[in-house]
N, C-alpha and C positions, 0 to 999 in steps of 0.2 A: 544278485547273488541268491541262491538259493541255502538256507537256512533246514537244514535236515535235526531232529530229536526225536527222541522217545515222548509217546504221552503224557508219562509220570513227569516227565522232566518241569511242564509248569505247576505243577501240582507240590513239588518242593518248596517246604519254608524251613528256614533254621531254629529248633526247639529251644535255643539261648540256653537258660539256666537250668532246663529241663535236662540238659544233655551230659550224658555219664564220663566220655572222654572227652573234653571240652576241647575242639582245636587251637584252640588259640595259649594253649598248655603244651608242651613240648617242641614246638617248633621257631626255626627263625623266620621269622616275619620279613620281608623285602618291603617295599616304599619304593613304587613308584614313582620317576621323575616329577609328573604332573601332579599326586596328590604329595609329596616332599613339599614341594614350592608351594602350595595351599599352607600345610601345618607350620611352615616358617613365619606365612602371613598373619598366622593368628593371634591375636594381642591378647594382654589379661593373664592373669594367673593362670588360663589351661596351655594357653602358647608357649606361656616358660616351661609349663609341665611337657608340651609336645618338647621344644627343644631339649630338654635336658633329658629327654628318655628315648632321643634318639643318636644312633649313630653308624657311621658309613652308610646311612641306607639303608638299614633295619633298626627295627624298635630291640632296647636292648632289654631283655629276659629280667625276671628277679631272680633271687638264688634259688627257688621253687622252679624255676624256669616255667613261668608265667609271662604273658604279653603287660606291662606295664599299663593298660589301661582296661583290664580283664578283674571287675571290680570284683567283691569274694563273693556274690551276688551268683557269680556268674554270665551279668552283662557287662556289653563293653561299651564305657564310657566315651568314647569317641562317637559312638552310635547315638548315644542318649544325650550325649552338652551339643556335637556338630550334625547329626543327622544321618542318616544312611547313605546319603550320598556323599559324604566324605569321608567314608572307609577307603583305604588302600584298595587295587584292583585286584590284588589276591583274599582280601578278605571280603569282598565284593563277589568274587567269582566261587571262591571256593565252596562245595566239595565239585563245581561245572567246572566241566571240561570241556573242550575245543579242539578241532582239526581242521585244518584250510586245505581243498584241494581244486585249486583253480577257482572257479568260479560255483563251489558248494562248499561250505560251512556245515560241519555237523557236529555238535553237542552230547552232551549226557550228562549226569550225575554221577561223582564216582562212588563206591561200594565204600571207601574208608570213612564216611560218615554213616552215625547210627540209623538216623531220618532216612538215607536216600537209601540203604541199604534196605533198610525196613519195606521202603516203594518197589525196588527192583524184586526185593522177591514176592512181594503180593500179587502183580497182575504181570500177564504176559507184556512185551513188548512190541507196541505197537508204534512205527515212526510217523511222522508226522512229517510235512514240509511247507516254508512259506519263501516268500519274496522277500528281503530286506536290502539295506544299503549295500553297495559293494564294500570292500574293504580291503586293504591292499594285502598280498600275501602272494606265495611263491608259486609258479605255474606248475602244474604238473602234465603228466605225460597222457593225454585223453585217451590214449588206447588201450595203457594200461588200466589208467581208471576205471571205464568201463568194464573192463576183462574183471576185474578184481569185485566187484561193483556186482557184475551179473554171478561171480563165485560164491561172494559173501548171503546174496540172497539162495543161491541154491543151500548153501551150509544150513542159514536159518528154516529151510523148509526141511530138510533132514532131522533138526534137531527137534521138530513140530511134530511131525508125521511120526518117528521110529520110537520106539522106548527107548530110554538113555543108553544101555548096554551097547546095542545095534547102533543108532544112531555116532555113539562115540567111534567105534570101528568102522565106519563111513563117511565121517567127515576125515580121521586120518589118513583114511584111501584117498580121499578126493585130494587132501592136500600134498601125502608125498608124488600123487601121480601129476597136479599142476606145476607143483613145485617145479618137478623134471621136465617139463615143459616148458616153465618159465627161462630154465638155466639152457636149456637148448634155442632160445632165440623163437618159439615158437607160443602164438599166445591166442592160444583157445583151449577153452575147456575139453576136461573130459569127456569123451562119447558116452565110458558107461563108468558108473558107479559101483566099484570092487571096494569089497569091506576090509578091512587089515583084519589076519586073523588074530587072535587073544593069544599070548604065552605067560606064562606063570610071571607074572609080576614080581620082584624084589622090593619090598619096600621095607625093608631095614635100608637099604641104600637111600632109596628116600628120602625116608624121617633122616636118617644122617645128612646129606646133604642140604636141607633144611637150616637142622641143627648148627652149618656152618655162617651161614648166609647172615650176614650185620641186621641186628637185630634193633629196631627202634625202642618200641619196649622193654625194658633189661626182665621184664617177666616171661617177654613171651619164651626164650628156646627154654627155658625151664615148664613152662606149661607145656609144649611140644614132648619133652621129653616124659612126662610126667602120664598124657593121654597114650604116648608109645608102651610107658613100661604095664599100662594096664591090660591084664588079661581078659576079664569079661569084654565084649561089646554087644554095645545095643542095635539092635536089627534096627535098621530103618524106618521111621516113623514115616505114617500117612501123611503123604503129600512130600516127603522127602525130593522125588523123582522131577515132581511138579517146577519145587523150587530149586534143585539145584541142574535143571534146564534152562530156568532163568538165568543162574548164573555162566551157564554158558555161552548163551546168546547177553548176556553183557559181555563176557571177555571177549569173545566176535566181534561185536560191534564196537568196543571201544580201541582193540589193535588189530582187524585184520586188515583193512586198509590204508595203514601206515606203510603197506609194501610195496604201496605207489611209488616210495620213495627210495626205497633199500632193494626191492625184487625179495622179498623175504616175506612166506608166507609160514613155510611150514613148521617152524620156531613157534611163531603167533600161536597156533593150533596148537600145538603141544601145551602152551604155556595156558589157555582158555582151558585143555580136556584135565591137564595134571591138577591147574586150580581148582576146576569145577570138583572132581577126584576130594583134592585135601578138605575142600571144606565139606565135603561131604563127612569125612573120617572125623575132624574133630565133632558135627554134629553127633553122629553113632557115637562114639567115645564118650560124648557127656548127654546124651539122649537129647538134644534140644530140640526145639520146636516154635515157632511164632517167634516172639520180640528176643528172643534168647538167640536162636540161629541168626536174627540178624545181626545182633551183637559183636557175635562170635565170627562170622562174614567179615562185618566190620573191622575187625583185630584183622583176619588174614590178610585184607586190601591193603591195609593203613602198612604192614611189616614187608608187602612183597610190593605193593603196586608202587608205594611212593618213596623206594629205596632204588635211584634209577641201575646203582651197583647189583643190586637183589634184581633185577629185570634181568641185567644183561647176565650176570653169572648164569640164571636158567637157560636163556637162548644159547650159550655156548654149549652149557651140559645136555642139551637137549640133542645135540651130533655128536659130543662127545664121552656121553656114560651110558652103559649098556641098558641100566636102569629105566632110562629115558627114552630109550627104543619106541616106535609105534606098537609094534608090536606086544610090549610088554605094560604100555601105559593103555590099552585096549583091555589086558588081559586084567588090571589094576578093577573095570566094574564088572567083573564075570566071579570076583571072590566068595 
């Protein structure tokens, strides 16, 4: 099986108590089968501590909604009394992410942690690939794969080659004209590259649609609303361009070839150009730059990327609000 990632990807370590939104703080924790049946086997006062701070299958929260062994430190004492290797496989894996397509495996770092966020926008993206064990997982359709495979690399060289403006009105080309190809039974790329033209963007619709979307952190539609009702903005800081390129060729790489499985590309694309887009605005909005833009990266991945209801509401709104048009989400970097 071939094993595909970003460079940065082994170059990730978790900062523990260094780090400002600590994951292991607001969420439900799952417990794997195999490491469950580990923490049941562990005797001594920390096994009665694992039994009694678990249940159905997740570790149960403090009324802080804190992971029970998330010491105030900041480290997690399962790490520190059992070892790293007997962390649960989400707290093992997390912020890495996974994709099986036949017989390739591809990886990343997602953007909702402060660290990998930090990596993602420092250096370009460069993949990487090795040999590893097979692993079982679900076939896919090799024709498509390829088809999608050879698309995704054309996108990434668009996004290298044009300035963002350009570049964004030509990957939208590229994708509503495969899209229409994909849905006609026919599956080859475009011959040429037609740019979408720009039309006056709406973004009060936007920000409101935003605004609606279930919010993980009960601060953020308040901080949304808060950058909206500001009238100054900050022109774009050096090297804005640079990094919020990266962020687009992360959203590429980490959902366009999901459409191995759906036939759904041109959702993806919107969802990579409108994110690339927002976090561009809240940077201008609060002028950030270096460890602050990833921060702020960070907040948007953590409210849209790992809210699977927040995914899918954008891919509906993406064919069904005007707002979301190619056209007008082109027209969104020409402001």
């Amino acid at each position: 099986m071939i094993f595909r990632i970003p460079e940065y990807y082994r170059k990730f370590r978790c900062i523990a108590d260094k780090c400002r939104d600590n994951c292991c703080i607001g969420w439900e924790i799952d417990i794997d089968d195999e490491t469950a049946d580990f923490y049941r086997s562990v005797e001594g006062e920390f096994g009665e501590r694992l039994k009694d701070s678990i249940n159905e299958g997740s570790f149960i929260l403090t009324e802080d909604e804190r992971c029970p062994f998330l010491s105030r430190r900041g480290l997690c004492d399962i790490f520190t009394s059992l070892g790293e290797e007997h962390l649960c496989q989400i707290c093992t894996d997390h912020p890495r992410f996974f994709e099986w397509f036949g017989a390739v495996k591809e990886g990343g770092t997602g953007m909702c942690c402060e660290e990998a966020a930090r990596l993602i926008l420092s250096e370009d993206m460069v993949l990487t690939e090795e040999v590893v064990p097979d692993e079982e997982c679900e076939e896919c359709d090799e024709v498509l794969y390829d088809l999608l495979f050879e698309a995704r690399n054309a996108v990434f060289g668009i996004l290298k080659e044009r300035p963002l403006a350009e570049a964004v009105s030509c990957i939208l080309g590229f994708a509503e004209e495969l899209q229409i190809r994909m849905d006609s039974g026919e599956f080859s790329l475009p011959e040429d590259i037609v740019c979408i033209a720009p039309e006056a963007p709406d973004i009060p619709s936007v920000i409101g649609f935003y605004s609606e979307l279930e919010p993980i952190d009960p601060q953020w539609i308040p901080f949304i609303s808060r950058l909206n009702d500001k009238n100054e903005e900050h022109c774009p800081l050096p090297g804005h361009e640079i990094m919020l390129k990266r962020v687009a060729v992360y959203f590429i790489y980490r959902y366009f070839m999901k459409g191995v499985f759906d036939g759904e590309i041109l959702s993806r694309v919107k969802l990579a150009v409108l994110s690339t887009w927002f976090i561009g605005f809240i940077w201008r909005k609060t002028g950030s730059y270096g460890d602050d833009a990833a921060w702020l990266a960070k907040n948007y991945s953590k409210e849209i990327e790992y809210c699977q209801e927040n995914i899918d509401a954008l891919a509906d709104a993406s064919y069904t609000m005007p707002c979301f048009s190619s056209e007008r989400l082109a027209g969104m970097f020409y402001e």
